[in-house]
N, C-alpha and C positions, 0 to 999 in steps of 0.2 A: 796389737798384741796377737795378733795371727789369727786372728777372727775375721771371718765373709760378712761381707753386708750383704742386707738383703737385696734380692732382684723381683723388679718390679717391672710387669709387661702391661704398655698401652697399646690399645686397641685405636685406630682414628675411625669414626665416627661419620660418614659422607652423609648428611640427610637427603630425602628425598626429594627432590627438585623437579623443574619444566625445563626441559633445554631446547624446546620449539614448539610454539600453537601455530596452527593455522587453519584458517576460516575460509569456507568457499559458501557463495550465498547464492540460491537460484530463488529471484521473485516468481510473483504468480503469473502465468502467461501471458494473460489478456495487457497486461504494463508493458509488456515489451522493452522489457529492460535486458542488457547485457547484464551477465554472470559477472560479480565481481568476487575478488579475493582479498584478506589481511590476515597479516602475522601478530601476534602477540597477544596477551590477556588483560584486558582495561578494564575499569572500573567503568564504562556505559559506551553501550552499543544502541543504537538506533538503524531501523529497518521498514521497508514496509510492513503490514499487517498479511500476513500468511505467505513471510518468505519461508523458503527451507536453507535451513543452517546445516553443515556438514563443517564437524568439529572433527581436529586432526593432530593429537598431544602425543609427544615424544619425550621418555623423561631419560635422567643420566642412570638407572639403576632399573632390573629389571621389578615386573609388579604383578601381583595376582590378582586384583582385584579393581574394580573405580566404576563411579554412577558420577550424574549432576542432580544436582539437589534442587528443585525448584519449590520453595513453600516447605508447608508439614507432610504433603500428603504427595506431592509427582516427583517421581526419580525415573532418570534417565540411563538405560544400562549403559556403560562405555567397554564396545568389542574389542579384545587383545588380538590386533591384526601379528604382531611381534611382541615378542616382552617382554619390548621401551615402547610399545605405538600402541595408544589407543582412540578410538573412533566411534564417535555419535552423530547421528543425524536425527534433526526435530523440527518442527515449524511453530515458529513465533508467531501463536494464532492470538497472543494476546499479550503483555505487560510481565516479563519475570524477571524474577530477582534469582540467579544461580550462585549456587557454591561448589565447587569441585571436593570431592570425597575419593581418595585413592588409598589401596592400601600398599606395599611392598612386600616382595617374598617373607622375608620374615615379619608381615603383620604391624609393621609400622606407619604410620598414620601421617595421610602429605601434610604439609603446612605451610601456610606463609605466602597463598594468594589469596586475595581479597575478593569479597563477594563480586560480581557481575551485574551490572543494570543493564536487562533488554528489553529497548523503549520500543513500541510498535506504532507507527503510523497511520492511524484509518486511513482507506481511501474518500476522499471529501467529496460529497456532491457539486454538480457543474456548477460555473459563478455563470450569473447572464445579467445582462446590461442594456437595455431601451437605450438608445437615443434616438430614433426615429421611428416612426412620430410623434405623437401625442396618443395621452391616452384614451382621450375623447375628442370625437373629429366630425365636423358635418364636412358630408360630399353627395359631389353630383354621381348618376347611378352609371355612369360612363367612364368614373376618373380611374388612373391609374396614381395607386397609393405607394410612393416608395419608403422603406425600413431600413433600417441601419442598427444591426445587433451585436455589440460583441459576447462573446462567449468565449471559456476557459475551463479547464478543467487538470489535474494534475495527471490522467495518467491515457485521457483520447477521448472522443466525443464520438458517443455512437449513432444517433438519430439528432435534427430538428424537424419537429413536425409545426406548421401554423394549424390551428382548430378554429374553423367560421365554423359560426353558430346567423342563419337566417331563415327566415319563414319558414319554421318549425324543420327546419333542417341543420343538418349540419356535415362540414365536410375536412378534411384530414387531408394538408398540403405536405409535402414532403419537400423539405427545405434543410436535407440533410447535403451536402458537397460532397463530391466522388471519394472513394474512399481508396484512393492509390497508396495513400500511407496511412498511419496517426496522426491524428490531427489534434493538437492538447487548446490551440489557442486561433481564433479566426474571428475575422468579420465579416458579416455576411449584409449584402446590399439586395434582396428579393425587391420585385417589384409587383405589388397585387393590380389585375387589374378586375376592377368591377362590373365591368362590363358581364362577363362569362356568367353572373351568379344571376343573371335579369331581373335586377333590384327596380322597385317603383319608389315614388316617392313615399316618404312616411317610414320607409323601414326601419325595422332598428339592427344593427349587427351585433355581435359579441365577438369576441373572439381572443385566445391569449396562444402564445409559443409556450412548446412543451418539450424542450431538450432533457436525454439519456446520454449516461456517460457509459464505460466501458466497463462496471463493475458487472461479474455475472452471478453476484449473490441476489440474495431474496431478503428484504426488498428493495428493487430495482433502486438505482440511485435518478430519479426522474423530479426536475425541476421547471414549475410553470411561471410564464412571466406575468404582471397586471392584467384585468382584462384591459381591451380593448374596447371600445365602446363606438359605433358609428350608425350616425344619422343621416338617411338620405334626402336630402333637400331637393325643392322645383326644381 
């Protein structure tokens, strides 16, 4: 009957999204690890303990604002290098559970990634292993005593020292191997010889290995083995 319908205008609605993460990780020195890199946002990342994380988010809309949430109490500012790009750098000195918080031009609030698990790593003290020789040994004051140790470590082994302990003495062998590279895993075949310490008979020795890994925190990651126990016979 010659009447207008009404007109009705829609607005489409783009939420705020991630249209690329990427991750650059640089470990702590002394590991001698190469720089690695990944793309995307997961639900659990695992690292060593005191890497640095250099976080790198590009979204489809531009943004005025964004932090990462760690806990109740640490937020992480995220800098607007452009604005779709923003950039945090942190180190994983421990165990976090992250959320991303961003906001858009008009104050609308990201959604729809899921929390983050960053597992950290300790670095573990050296593993050491006797197989040669016993822990208790009678010898003549002339013998030469051969050893057979393995050792490990996950990230290089910085010292082996042997500690004789005799006639109210004691002395500090270095039985560390050249250090041309890292060295995470070796076996080392020393040979003592008794003669040099001019044992008599009757003596008694002690003595145990004391390897250091390559950790330069406090305190030192230092692991001793069994003593040693020797009797010098006629």
């Amino acid at each position: 009957d010659h009447e207008q319908s009404a007109i009705y205008k829609i607005e489409i609605f783009q939420p705020l999204t991630l249209e690329r993460v990427f991750w650059r990780m640089e470990f702590p020195s002394y590991m001698k690890l190469p720089e690695q890199r990944s793309e995307g946002w997961k639900d659990k990342m695992t690292v060593p303990r005191g890497t640095q994380l250099h976080l790198e988010l590009v979204t489809n809309r531009p943004v005025a604002s964004g932090w990462i949430s760690a806990g109740t109490s640490k937020r992480i500012p995220l800098q607007a290098e452009t604005p779709q790009k923003l950039t945090a750098t942190f180190i994983a000195d421990q165990d976090l559970i992250v959320h991303l918080d961003i906001l858009s031009k008009p104050q609308e609030p990201f959604q729809g990634v899921p929390p983050l698990w960053i597992q950290t790593l300790p670095d573990l003290d050296p593993y050491l292993e006797i197989l040669e020789p016993q822990l208790q040994n009678y010898v003549f004051p002339t013998e030469e005593m051969p050893f057979k140790i393995n050792i490990n470590d996950d990230y290089g082994i910085r010292s082996v020292v042997f500690v004789i302990r005799y006639q109210n003495k004691e002395e500090r062998i270095d039985w560390t191997p050249p250090k041309d590279r890292t060295v995470t895993e070796l076996v080392i075949k020393p040979l003592l010889e008794l003669e040099r310490f001019q044992l008599v008979s009757r003596d008694f020795i002690a003595a145990y290995l004391e390897v250091e890994d390559n950790y330069p925190g406090k305190p030192a990651h230092v692991v001793r083995s069994p003593l040693f126990t020797f009797v010098v016979r006629d």
